[in-house]
Backbone as CSV, one residue per row, in Angstrom:
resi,resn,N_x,N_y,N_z,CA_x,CA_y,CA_z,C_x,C_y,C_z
1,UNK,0.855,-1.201,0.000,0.000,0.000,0.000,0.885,1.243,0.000
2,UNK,0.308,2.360,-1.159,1.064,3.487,-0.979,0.637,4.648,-0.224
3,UNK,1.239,5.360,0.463,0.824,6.700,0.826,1.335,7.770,0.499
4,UNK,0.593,8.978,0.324,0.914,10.067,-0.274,2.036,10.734,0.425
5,UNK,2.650,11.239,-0.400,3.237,12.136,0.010,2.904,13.500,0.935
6,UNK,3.381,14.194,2.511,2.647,15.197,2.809,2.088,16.336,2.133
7,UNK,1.413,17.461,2.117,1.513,18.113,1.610,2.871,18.876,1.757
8,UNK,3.479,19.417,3.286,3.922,20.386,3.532,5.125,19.709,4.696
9,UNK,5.730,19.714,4.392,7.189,19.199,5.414,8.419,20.250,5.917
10,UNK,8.119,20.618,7.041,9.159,21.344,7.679,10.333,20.877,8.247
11,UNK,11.615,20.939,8.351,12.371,19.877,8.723,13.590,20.657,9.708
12,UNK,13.320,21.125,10.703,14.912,21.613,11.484,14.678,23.563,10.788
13,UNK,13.694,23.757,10.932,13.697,25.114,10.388,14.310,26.290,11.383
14,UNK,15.295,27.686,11.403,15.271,28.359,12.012,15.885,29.624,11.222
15,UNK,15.489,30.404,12.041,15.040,32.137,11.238,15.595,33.155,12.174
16,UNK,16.498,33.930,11.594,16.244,35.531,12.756,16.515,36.491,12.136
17,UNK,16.110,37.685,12.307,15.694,38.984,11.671,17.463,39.654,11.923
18,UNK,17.848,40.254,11.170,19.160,41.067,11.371,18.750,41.940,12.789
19,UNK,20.448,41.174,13.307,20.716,42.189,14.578,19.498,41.140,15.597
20,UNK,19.003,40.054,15.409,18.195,39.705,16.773,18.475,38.400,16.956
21,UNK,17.685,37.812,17.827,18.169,35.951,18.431,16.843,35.781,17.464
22,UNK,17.389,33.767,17.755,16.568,33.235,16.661,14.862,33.319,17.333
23,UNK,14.183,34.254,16.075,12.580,33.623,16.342,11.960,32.454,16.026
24,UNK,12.401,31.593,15.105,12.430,30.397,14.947,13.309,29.357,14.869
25,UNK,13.289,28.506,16.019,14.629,27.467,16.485,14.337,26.226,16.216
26,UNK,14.731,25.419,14.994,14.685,24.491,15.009,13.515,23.323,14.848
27,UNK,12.312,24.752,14.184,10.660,23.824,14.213,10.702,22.814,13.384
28,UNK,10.131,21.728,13.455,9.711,20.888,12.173,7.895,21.324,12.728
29,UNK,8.011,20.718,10.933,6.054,20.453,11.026,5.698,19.874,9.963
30,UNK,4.847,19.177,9.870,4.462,18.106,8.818,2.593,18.384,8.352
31,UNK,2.327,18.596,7.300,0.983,19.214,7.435,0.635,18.359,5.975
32,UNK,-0.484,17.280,6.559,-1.062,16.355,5.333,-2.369,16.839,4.963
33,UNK,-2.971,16.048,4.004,-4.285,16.381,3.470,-5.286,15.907,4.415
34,UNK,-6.454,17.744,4.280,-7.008,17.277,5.674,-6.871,17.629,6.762
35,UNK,-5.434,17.990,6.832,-4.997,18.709,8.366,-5.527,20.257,8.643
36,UNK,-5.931,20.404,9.548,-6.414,22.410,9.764,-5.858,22.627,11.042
37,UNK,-5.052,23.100,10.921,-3.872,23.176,12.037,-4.220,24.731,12.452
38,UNK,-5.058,24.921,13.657,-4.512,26.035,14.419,-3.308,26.670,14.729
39,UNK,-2.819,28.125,14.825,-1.426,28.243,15.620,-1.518,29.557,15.976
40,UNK,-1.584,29.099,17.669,-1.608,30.103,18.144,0.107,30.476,18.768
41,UNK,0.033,31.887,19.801,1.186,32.331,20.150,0.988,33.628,20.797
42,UNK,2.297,33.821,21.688,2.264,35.373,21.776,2.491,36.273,20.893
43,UNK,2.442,37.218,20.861,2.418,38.485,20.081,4.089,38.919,19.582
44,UNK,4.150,38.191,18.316,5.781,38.726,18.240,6.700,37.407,18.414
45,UNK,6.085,36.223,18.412,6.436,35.087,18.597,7.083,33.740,17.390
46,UNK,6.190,34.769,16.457,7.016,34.281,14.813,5.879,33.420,13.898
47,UNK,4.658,33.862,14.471,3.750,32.951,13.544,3.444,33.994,12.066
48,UNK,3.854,34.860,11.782,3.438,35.264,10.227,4.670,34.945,9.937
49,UNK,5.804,35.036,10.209,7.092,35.053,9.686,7.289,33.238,9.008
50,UNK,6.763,32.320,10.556,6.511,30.807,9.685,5.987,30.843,8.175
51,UNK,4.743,31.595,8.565,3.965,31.789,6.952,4.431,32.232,6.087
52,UNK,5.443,32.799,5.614,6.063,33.923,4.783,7.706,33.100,4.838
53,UNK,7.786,32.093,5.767,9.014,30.875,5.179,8.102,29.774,4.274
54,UNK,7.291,29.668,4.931,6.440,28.788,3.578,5.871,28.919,2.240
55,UNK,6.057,30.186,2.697,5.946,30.835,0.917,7.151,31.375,0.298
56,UNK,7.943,31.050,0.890,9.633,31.545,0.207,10.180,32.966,0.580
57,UNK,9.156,33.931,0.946,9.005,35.429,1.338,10.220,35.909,1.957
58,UNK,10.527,34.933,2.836,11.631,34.956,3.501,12.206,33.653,3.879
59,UNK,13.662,33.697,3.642,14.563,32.247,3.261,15.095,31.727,4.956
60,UNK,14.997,30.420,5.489,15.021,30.160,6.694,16.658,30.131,7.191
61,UNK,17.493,30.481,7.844,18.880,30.294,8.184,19.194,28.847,7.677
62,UNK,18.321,28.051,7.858,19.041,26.364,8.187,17.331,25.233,7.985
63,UNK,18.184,24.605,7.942,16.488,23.781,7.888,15.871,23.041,6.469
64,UNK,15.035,22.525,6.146,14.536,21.722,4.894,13.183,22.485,4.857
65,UNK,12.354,22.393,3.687,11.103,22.215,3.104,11.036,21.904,2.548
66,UNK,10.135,20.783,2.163,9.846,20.029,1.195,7.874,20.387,0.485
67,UNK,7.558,20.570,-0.105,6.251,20.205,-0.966,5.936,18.992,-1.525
68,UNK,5.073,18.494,-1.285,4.422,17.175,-2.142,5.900,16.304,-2.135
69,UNK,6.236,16.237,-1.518,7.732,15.393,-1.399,8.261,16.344,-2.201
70,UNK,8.280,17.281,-3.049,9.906,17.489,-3.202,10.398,18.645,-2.506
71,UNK,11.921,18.776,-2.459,12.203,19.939,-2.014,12.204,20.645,-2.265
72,UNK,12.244,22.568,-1.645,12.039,23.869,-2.142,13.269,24.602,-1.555
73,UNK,13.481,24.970,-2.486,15.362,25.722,-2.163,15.112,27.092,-2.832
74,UNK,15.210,27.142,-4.284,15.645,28.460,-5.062,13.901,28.890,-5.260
75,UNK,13.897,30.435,-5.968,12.775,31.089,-6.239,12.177,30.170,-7.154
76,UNK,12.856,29.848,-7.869,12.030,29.115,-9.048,11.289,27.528,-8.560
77,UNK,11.892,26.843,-7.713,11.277,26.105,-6.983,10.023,26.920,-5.831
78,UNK,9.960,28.239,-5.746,8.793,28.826,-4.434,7.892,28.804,-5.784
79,UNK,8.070,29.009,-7.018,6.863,29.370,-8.064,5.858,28.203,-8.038
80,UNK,6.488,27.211,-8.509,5.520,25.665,-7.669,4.944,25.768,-6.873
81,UNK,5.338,26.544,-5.804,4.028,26.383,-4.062,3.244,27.440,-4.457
82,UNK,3.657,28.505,-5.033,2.666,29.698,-5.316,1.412,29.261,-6.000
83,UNK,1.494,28.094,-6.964,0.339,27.754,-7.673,-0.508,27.137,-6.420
84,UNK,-0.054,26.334,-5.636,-0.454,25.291,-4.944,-0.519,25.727,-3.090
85,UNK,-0.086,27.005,-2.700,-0.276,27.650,-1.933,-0.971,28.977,-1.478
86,UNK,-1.893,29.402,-1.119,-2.392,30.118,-1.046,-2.715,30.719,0.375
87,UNK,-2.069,32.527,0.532,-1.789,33.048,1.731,-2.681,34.042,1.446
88,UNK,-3.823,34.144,2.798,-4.200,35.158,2.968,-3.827,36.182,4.249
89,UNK,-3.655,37.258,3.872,-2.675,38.151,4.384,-3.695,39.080,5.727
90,UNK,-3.309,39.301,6.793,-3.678,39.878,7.692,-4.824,41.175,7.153
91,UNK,-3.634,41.748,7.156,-4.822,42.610,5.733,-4.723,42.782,4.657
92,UNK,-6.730,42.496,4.380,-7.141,42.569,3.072,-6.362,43.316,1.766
93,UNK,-6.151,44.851,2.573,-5.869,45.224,1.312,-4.636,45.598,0.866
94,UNK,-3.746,44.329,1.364,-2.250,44.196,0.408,-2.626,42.873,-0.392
95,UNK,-4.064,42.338,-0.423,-4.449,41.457,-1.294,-4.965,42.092,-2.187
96,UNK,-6.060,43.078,-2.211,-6.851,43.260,-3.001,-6.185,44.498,-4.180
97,UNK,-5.964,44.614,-5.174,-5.737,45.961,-6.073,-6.469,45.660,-7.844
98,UNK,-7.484,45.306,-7.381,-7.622,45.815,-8.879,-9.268,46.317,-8.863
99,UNK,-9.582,47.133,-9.996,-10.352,47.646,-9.498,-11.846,47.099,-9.059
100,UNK,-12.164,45.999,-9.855,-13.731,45.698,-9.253,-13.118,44.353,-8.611
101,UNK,-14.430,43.439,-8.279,-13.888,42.306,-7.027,-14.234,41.006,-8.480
102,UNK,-14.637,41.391,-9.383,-14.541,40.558,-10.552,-12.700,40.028,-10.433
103,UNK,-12.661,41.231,-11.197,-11.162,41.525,-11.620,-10.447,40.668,-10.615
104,UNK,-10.609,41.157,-9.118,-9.509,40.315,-8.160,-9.298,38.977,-8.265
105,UNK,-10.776,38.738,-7.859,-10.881,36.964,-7.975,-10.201,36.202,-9.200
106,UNK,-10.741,37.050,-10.262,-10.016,36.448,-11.597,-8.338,36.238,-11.971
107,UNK,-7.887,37.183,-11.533,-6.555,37.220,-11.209,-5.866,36.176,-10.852
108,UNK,-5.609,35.252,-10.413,-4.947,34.252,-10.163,-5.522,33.096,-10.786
109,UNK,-6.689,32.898,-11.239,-6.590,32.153,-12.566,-6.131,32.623,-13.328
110,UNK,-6.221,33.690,-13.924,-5.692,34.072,-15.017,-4.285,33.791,-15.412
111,UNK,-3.581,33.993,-13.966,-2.230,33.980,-13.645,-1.267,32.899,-14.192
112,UNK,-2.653,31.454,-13.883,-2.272,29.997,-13.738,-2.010,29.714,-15.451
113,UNK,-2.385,31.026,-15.882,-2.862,30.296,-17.110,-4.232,29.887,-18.034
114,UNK,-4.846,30.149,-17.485,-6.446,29.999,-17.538,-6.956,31.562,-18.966
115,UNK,-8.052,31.234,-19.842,-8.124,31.624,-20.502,-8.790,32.850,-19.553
116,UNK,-9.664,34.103,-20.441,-10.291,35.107,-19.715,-11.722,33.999,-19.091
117,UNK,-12.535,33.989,-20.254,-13.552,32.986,-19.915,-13.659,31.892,-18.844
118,UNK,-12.391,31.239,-19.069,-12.348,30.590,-18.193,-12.255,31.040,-16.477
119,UNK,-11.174,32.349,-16.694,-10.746,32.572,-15.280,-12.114,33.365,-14.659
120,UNK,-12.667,34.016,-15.619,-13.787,34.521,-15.300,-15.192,33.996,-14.652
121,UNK,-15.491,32.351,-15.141,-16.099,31.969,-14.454,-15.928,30.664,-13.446
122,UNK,-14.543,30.626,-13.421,-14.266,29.782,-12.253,-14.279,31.014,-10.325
123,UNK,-14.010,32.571,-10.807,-14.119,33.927,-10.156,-15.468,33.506,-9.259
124,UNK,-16.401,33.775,-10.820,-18.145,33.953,-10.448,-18.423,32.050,-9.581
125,UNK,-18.025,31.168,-9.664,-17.970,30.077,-9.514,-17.275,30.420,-7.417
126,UNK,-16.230,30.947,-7.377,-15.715,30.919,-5.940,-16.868,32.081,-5.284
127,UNK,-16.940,33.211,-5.929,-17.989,34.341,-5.402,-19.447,33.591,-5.087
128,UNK,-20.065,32.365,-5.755,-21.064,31.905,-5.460,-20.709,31.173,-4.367
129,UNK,-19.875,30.294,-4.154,-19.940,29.235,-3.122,-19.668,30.354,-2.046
130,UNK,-19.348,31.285,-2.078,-18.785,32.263,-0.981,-20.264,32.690,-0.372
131,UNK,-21.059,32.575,-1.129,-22.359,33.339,-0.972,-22.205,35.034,-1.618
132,UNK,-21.373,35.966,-2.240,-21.104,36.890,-2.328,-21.084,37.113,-3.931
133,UNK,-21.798,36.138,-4.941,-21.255,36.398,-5.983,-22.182,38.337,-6.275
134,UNK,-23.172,38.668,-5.538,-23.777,39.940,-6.165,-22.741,40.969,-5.512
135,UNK,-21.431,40.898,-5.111,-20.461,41.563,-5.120,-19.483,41.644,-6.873
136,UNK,-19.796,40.712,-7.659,-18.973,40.937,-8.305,-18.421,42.111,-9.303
137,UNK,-19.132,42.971,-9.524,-19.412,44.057,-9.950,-18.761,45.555,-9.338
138,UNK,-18.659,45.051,-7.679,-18.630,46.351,-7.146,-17.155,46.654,-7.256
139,UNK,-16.767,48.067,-6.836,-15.601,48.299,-6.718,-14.548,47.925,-5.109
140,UNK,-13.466,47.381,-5.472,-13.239,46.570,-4.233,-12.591,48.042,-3.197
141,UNK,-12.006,48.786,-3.661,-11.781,49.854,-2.337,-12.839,50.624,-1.627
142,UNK,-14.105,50.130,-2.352,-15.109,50.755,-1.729,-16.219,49.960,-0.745
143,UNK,-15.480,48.328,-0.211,-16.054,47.436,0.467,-15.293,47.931,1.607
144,UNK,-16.502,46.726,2.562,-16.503,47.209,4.167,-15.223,46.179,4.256
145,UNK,-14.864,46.605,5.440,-13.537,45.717,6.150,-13.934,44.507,5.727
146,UNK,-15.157,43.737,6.630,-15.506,42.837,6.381,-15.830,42.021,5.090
147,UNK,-16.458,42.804,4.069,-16.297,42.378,2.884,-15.270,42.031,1.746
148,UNK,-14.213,43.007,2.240,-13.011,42.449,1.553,-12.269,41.461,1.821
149,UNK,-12.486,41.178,3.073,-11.719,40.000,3.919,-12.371,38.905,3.263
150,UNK,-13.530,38.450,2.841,-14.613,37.787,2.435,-13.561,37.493,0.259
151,UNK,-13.599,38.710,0.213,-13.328,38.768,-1.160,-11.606,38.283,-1.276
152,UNK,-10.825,39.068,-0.396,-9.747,38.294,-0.289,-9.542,37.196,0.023
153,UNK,-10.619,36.175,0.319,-10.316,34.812,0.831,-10.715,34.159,-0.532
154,UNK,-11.714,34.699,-1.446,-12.391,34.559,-2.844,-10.730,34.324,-3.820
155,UNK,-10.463,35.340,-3.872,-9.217,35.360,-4.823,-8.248,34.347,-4.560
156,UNK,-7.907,33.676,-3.177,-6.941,32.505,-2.395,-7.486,31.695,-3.199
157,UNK,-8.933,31.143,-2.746,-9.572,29.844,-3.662,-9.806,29.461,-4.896
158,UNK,-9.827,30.458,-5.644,-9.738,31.275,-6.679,-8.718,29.787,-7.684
159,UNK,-7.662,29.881,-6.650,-6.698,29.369,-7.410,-6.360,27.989,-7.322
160,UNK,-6.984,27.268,-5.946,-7.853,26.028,-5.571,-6.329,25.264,-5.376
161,UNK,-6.219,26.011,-4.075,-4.528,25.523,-3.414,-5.049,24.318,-2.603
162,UNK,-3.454,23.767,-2.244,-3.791,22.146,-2.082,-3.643,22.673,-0.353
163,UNK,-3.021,23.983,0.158,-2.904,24.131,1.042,-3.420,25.645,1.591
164,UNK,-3.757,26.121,2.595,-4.509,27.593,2.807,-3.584,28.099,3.825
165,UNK,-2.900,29.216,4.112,-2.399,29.950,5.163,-3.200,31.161,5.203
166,UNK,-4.029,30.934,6.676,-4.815,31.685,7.014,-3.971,33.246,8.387
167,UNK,-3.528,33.633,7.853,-3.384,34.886,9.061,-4.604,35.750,9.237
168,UNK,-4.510,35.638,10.724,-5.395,36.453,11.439,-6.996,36.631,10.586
169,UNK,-7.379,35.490,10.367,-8.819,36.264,8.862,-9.915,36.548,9.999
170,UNK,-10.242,36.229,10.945,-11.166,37.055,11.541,-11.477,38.053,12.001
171,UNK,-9.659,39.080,12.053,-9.623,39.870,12.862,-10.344,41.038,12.016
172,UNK,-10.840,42.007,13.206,-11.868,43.096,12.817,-13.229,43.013,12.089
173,UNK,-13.904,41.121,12.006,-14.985,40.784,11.278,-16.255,41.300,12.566
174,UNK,-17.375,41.477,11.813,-18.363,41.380,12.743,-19.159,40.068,12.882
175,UNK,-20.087,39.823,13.692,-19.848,38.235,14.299,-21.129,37.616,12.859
176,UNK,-21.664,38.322,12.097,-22.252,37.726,11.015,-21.272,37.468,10.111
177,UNK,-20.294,37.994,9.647,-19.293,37.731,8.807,-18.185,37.012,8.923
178,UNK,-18.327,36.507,10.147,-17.325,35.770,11.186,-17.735,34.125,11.413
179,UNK,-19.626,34.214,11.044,-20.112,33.030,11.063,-20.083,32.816,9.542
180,UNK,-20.184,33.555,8.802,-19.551,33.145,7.399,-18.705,32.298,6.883
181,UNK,-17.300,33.112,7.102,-16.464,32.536,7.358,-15.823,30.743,8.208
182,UNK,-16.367,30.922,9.356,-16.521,29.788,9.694,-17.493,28.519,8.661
183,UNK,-18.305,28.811,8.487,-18.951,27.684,7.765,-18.738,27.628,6.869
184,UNK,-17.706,28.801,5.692,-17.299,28.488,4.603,-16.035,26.972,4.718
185,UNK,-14.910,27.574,5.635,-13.924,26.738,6.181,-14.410,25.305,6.405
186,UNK,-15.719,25.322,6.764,-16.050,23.796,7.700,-16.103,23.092,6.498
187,UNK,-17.340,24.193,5.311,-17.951,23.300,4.487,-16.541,23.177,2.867
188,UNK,-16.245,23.199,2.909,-14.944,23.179,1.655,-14.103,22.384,2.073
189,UNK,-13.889,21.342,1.239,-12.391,20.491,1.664,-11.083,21.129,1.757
190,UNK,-10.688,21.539,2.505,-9.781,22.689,2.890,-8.599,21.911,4.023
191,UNK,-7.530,22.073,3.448,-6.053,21.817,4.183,-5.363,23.225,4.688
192,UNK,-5.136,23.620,6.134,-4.252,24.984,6.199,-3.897,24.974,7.619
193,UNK,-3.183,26.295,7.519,-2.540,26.321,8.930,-2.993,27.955,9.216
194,UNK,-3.978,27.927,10.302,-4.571,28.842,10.827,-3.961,29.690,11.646
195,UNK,-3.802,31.523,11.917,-3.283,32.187,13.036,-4.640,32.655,13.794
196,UNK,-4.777,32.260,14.809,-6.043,33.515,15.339,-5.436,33.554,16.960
197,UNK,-5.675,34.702,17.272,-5.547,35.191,18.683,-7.117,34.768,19.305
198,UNK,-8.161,34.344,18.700,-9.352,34.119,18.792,-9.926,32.382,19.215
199,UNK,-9.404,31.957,20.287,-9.734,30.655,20.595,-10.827,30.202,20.155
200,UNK,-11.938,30.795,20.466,-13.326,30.143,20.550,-13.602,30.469,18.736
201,UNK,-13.220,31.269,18.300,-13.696,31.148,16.297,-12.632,29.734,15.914
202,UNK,-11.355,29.379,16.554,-9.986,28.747,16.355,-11.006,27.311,16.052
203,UNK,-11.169,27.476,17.500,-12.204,25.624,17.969,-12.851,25.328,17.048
204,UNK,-13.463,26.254,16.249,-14.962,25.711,15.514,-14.217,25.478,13.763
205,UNK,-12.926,25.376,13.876,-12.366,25.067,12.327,-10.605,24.881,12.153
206,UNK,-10.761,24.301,13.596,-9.256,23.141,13.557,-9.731,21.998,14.135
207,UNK,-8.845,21.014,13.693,-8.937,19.646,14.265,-7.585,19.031,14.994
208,UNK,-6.928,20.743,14.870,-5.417,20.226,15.727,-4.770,21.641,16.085
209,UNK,-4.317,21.891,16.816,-3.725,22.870,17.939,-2.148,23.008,18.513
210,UNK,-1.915,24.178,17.885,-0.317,24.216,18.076,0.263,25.419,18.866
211,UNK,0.759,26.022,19.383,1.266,27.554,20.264,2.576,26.923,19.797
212,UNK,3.153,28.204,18.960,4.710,28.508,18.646,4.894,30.188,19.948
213,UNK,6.351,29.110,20.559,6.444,30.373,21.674,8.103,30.333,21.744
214,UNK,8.344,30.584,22.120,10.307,30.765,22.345,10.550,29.864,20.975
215,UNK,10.518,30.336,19.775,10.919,29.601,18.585,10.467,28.035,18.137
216,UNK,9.763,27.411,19.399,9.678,26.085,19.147,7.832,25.883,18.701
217,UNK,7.456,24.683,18.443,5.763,24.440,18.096,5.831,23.114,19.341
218,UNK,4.398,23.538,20.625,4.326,22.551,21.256,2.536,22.271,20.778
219,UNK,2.508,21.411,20.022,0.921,20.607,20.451,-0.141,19.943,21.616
220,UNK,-1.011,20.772,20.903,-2.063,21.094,22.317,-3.264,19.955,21.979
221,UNK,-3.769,19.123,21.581,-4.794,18.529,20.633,-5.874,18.568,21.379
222,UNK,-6.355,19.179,22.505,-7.206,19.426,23.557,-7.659,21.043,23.585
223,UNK,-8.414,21.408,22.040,-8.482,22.301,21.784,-9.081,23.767,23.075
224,UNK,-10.337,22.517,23.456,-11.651,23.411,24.186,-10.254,23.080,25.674
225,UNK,-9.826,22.526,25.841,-8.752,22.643,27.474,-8.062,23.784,26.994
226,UNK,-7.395,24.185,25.923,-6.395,25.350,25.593,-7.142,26.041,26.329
227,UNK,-8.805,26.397,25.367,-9.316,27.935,25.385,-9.955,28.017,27.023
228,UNK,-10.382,26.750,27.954,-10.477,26.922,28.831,-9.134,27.459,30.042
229,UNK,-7.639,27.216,29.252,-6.978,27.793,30.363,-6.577,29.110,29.762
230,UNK,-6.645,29.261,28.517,-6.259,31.233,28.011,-7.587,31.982,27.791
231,UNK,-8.558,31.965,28.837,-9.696,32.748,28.802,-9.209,33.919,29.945
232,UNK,-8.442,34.313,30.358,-7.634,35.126,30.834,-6.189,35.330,30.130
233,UNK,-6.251,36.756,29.613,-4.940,36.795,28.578,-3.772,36.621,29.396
234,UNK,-3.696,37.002,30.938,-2.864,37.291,31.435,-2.061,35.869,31.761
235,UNK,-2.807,34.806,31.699,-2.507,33.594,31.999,-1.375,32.911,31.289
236,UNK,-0.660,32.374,31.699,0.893,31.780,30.805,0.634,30.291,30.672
237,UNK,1.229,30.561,29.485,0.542,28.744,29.019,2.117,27.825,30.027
C-alpha cells in the first residue's frame, strides 16, 4: 500500500531577523491532506514570519522544506508552491488591487494560465460558493472591512490551493461575517494552517492545535482545554 506524500514538510527550520536571536529554532512540522492546524502564540512570537518561510518570502537560516515530497530551495522552486499555496494576508488590502472584485478573484486564474472565460467563471464560480457572488461588480476599495476579507479569501480559492495559510482572517470581522467565514472553512475540503488570537472562532475550524512560543511548536490537541486555560490573557501557558 502506498501513501501520499505530505503536503507540507518542515524539517529543522530556524530564522532571525538582522541584529536579533533566533525567532524560529529548530521547528519541524508536517501538514497532510485534511490537516487544519490552528497556531496560536504570543504576540511577536514568529507565527506570520513561519507563513512567509512557507511561501519563500523569507529564506530560513538552516532547515529543509519540502512540498508534495519534493524539495524547495531556489525562487524558481517557491513558483511551484505559489500555484499550490495560497496566503491570505492579515490585511485585506495588500491582497486586493484591482479595481472591481470581478477583476480580483479572476486574477490568479488568469495567472495559472487559464483563458479570460475561463478565469472569469471559475471567479463567479468561488464568489457563489462564498455566498457573495452579487459583489462581483462592485468596486473593491469601496467594500466594508468585512467584505473584503470575504473577497480576499475569494481570490486565495480562486486558485484552488492544495494548502490555505490563514493569518489572522477574523480579525476586525463582525460576528455575522465571522459566522460566514466559519462555515465556509467547515464546508470546503480545505487543508491549512490557521493564526487567530481568537480561541473560541480557532475551535470551531481546527482539528489540531499548536502555540509557537520561544521559537519552538508545542501541540495542544485538547483544543476546548487550551481555550479553557487562556480565557484570561494574562494567563501563561
Amino acid at each position: 500500500m502506498t501513501t501520499s506524500a505530505p503536503i507540507l514538510r518542515l524539517e529543522n527550520i530556524s530564522f532571525s531577523y538582522p541584529g536579533q536571536e533566533r525567532i524560529i529554532d529548530n521547528l519541524s512540522l508536517e501538514i497532510n491532506t485534511g490537516d487544519r492546524i490552528g497556531l496560536a502564540g504570543p504576540n511577536g512570537s514568529g507565527k506570520t514570519t513561519l507563513l512567509h518561510i512557507i511561501m519563500g518570502l523569507l529564506s530560513p537560516s538552516s532547515g529543509t522544506i519540502e512540498f508534495l515530497g519534493k524539495p524547495v530551495k531556489t525562487e524558481k522552486d517557491f513558483r511551484d508552491v505559489y500555484k499550490k499555496v495560497g496566503l491570505l494576508f492579515q490585511d485585506a488590502d495588500d491582497q486586493l488591487f484591482s479595481p472591481t472584485v470581478m477583476e480580483d478573484v479572476a486574477f490568479g486564474p488568469l495567472n495559472l494560465g487559464k483563458s479570460k472565460s475561463e478565469a472569469r467563471d471559475i471567479a463567479l464560480n468561488t464568489l457563489e460558493r462564498l455566498g457573495i457572488a452579487h459583489f462581483q461588480n462592485r468596486v473593491t476599495h469601496k467594500l466594508s472591512g468585512g467584505e473584503k476579507r470575504l473577497v480576499a479569501l475569494a481570490t486565495v480559492l480562486s486558485m484552488e490551493p492544495e494548502l490555505l495559510l490563514l493569518d489572522e482572517p477574523s480579525t476586525g470581522l463582525d460576528e455575522k461575517t465571522k459566522a460566514i467565514l466559519i462555515e465556509v472553512l467547515n464546508r470546503f475540503a480545505l487543508s491549512y494552517i490557521l493564526i487567530s488570537h481568537e480561541s473560541d472562532f480557532m475551535s470551531q475550524i481546527a482539528n489540531a492545535m499548536f502555540i509557537l512560543e520561544n521559537g519552538q511548536l508545542k501541540k495542544n490537541v485538547h483544543i476546548h482545554q487550551y481555550i479553557h486555560k487562556h480565557r484570561n490573557p494574562g494567563q501563561r501557558h
